[in-house]
C-alpha positions as CSV (number, residue, x, y, z in Angstrom):
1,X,100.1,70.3,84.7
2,X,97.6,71.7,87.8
3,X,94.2,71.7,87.8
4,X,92.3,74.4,85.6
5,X,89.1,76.3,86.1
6,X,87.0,79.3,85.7
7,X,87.0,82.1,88.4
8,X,84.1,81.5,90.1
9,X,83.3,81.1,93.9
10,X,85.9,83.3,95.4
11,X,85.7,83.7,98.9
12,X,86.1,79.6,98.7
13,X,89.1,80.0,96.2
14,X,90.8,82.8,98.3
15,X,90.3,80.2,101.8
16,X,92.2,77.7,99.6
17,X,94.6,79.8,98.2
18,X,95.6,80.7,102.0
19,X,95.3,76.8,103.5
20,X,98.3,75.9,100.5
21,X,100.7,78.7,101.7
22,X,100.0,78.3,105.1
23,X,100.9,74.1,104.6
24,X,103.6,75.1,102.0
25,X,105.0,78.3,103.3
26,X,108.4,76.5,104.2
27,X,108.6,75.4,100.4
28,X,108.8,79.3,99.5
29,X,111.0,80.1,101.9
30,X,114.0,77.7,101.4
31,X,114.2,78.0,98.0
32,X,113.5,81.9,96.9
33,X,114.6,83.3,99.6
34,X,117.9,84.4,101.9
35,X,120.0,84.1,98.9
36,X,118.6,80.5,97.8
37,X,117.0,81.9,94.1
38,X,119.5,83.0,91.3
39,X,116.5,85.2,89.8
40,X,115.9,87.1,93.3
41,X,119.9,87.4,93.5
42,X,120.9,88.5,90.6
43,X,117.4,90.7,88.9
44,X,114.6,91.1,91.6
45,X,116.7,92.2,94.5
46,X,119.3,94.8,92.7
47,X,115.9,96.0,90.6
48,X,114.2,96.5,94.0
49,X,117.1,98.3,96.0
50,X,117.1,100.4,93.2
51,X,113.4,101.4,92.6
52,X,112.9,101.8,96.2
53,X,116.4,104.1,97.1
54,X,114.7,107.5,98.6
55,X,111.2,105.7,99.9
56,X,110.6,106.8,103.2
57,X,107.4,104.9,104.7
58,X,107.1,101.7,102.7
59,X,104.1,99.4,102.5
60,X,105.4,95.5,101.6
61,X,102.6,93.6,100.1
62,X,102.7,89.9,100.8
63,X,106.2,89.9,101.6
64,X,106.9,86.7,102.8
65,X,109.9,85.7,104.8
66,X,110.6,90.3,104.7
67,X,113.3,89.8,102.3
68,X,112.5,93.1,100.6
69,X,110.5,94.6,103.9
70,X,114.6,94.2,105.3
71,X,116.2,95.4,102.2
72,X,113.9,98.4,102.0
73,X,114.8,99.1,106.0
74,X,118.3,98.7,105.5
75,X,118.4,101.7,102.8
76,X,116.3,103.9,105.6
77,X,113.2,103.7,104.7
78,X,110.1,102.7,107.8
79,X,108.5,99.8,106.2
80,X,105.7,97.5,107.5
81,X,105.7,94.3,105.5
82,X,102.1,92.5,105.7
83,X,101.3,88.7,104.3
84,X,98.2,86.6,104.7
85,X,100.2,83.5,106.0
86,X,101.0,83.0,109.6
87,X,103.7,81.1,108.7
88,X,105.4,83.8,106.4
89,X,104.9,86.6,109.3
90,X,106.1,84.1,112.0
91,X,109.8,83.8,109.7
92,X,109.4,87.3,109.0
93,X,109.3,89.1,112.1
94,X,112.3,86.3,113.5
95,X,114.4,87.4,110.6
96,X,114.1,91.0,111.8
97,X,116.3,93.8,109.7
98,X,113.9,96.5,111.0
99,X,110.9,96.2,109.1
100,X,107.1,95.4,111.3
101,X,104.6,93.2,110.2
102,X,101.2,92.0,110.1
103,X,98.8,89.5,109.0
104,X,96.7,91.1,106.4
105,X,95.8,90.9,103.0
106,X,96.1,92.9,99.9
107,X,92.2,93.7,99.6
108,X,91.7,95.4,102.6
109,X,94.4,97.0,104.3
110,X,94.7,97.9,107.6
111,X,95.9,101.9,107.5
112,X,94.6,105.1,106.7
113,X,94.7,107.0,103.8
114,X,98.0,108.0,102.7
115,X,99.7,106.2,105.0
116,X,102.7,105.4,102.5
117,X,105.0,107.4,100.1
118,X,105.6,103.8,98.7
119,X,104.0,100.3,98.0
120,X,105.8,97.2,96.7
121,X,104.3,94.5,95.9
122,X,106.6,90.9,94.2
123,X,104.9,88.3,92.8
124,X,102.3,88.5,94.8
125,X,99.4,89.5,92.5
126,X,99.1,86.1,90.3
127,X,98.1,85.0,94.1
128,X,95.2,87.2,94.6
129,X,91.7,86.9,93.8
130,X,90.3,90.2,93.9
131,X,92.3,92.8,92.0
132,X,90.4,95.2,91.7
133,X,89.8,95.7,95.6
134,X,93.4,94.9,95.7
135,X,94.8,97.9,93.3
136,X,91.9,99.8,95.1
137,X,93.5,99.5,98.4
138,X,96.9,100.6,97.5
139,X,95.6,103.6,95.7
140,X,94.3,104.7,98.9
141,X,97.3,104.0,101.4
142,X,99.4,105.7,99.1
143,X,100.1,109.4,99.5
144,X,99.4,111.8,96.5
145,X,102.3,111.6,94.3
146,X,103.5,107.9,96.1
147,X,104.9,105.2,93.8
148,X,103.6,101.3,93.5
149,X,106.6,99.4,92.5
150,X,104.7,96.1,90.9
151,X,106.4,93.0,90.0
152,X,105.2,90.2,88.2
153,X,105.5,86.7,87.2
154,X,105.3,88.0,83.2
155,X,101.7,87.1,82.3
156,X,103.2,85.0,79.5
157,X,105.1,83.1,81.6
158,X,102.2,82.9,83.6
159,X,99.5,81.4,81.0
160,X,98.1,78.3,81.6
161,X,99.7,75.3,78.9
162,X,102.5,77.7,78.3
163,X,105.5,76.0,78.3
164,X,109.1,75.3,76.8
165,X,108.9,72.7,74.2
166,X,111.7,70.6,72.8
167,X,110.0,69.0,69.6
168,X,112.1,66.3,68.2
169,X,109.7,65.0,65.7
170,X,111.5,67.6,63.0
171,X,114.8,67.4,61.9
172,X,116.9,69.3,63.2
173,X,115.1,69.5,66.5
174,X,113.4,72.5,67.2
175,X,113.2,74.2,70.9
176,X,110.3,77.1,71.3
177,X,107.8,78.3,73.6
178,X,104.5,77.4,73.3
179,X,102.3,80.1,74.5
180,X,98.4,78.7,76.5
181,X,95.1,80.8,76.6
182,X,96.3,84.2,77.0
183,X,93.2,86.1,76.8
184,X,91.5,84.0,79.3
185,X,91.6,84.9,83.2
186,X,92.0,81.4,84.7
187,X,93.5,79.7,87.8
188,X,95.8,77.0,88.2
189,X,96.3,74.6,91.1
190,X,99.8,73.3,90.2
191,X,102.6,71.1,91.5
192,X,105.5,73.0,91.8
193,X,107.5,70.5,93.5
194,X,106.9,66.9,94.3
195,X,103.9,67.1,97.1
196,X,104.1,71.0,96.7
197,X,100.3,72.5,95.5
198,X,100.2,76.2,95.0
199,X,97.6,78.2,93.1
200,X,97.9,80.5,90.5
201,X,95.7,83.5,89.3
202,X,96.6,83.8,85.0
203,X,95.2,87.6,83.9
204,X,96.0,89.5,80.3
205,X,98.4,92.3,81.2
206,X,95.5,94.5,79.7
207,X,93.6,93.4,83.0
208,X,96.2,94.8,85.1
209,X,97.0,97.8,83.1
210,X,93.5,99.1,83.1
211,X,92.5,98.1,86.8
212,X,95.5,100.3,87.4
213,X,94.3,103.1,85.3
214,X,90.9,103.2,87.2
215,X,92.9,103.2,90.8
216,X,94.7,106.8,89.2
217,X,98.1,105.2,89.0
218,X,99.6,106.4,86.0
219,X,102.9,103.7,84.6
220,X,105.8,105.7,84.6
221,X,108.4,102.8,83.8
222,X,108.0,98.8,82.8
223,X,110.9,96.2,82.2
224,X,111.0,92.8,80.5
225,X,114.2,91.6,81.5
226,X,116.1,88.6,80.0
227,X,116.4,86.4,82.4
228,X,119.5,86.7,84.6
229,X,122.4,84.5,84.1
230,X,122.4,82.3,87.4
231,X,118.7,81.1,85.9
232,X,120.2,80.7,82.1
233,X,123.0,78.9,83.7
234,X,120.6,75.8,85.3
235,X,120.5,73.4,82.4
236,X,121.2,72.8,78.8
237,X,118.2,74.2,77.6
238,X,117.8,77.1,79.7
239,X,120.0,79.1,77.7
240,X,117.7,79.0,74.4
241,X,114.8,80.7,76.9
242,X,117.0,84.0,76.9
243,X,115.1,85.7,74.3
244,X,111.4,85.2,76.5
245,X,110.9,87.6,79.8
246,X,110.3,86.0,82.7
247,X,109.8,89.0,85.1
248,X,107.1,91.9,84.7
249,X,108.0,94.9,86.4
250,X,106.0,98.2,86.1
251,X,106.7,101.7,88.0
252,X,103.1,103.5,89.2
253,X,102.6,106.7,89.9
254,X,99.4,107.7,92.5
255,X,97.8,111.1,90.3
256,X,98.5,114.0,92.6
């Protein structure tokens, strides 16, 4: 288990949050990216290629190493892909597939207003310290009309304690999911790996859904997907998790 705390001095918290990707960027990138992550593969790739199909000038919110900034290019669409970490940008821009990018973050974006007909933005926001600025700023470089395609790690998923229990002090054994403080907007600083520290913003989906609502962007689809097979497939116990989502993905609309 990481480190838990209130959300308190943020301009300190966001300065961390950005020192841990910097030093652990490379982590990210070998193992979620350029085919390496059977839930990217086989559910967040095929779901993005198909929610952004007819996007013509894309924005790509923290996007990393450009996976989606390059799948996004390679349907025709002129994307700019922009990330906080030097290190993500730097892989990024030497990966290519026609995308541009920048350093930037999500709470205040370098482009006019309306700049975009679409926003994406993957598992980027459990990251991020201010959302409200955040869902601001992508209200206002999106074009009347534009879409905000929003995935997330699913906020239960995503609570802190919540995790997958095998309790063998019944009989028979008993495998569930223990759910943590849901209601409670917290941050984690866990070890994802051995040596590997990354932090984690936990938020109600309440929290999202009406920060959204005050930005004008109306929810015009949402999926809980099972996960995908290549994840069920892992381990022996993986399959018995196929009934709890692990993905979040919501469809925006900006009000015309």
């Amino acid at each position: 288990m990481g480190q838990t705390e209130n959300l308190t001095v943020r301009p300190y918290a966001a300065r961390m949050t950005e020192e841990l990707w910097e030093t652990h960027a490379d982590w990210w990138i070998a193992g979620f990216t350029d085919g390496a992550d059977a839930e990217y593969v086989e559910q967040i790739m095929p779901l993005a290629a198909a929610e952004l199909d007819g996007a013509r000038r894309v924005l790509d919110i923290g996007c990393g190493d450009g996976q989606i900034s390059r799948l996004a290019a390679s349907q025709g669409a002129d994307v700019v892909g922009i990330d906080p970490t030097w290190n993500c940008v730097r892989v990024a821009a030497d990966r290519g597939g026609g995308a541009g990018y920048a350093r930037a973050g999500a709470a205040a974006l370098p482009f006019a207003d309306g700049s975009f007909d679409t926003a994406v933005a993957c598992l980027v926001f459990e990251h991020i310290d201010d959302v409200d600025e955040a869902i601001a700023e992508v209200a206002r470089v999106l074009s009347p009309g534009g879409t905000f395609c929003f995935f997330l790690n699913h906020p239960i998923l995503q609570a802190p304690g919540s995790v997958w229990v095998d309790d063998h002090m019944v009989d028979p054994p008993e495998q569930y999911w223990r759910l943590g403080p849901y209601l409670d907007e917290t941050e984690t600083i866990e070890e994802v790996e051995l040596g590997v520290w990354i932090r984690f913003i936990h938020r109600p989906m309440s929290r999202y859904v009406n920060v959204l609502a005050a930005s004008r962007l109306t929810i015009t689809r949402m999926l809980e997907p099972a996960p995908p097979p290549g994840f069920l497939g892992q381990g022996p116990g993986y399959a018995a998790s196929a009934a709890f989502p692990r993905l979040l993905y919501v469809r925006l609309t900006k009000s015309v």
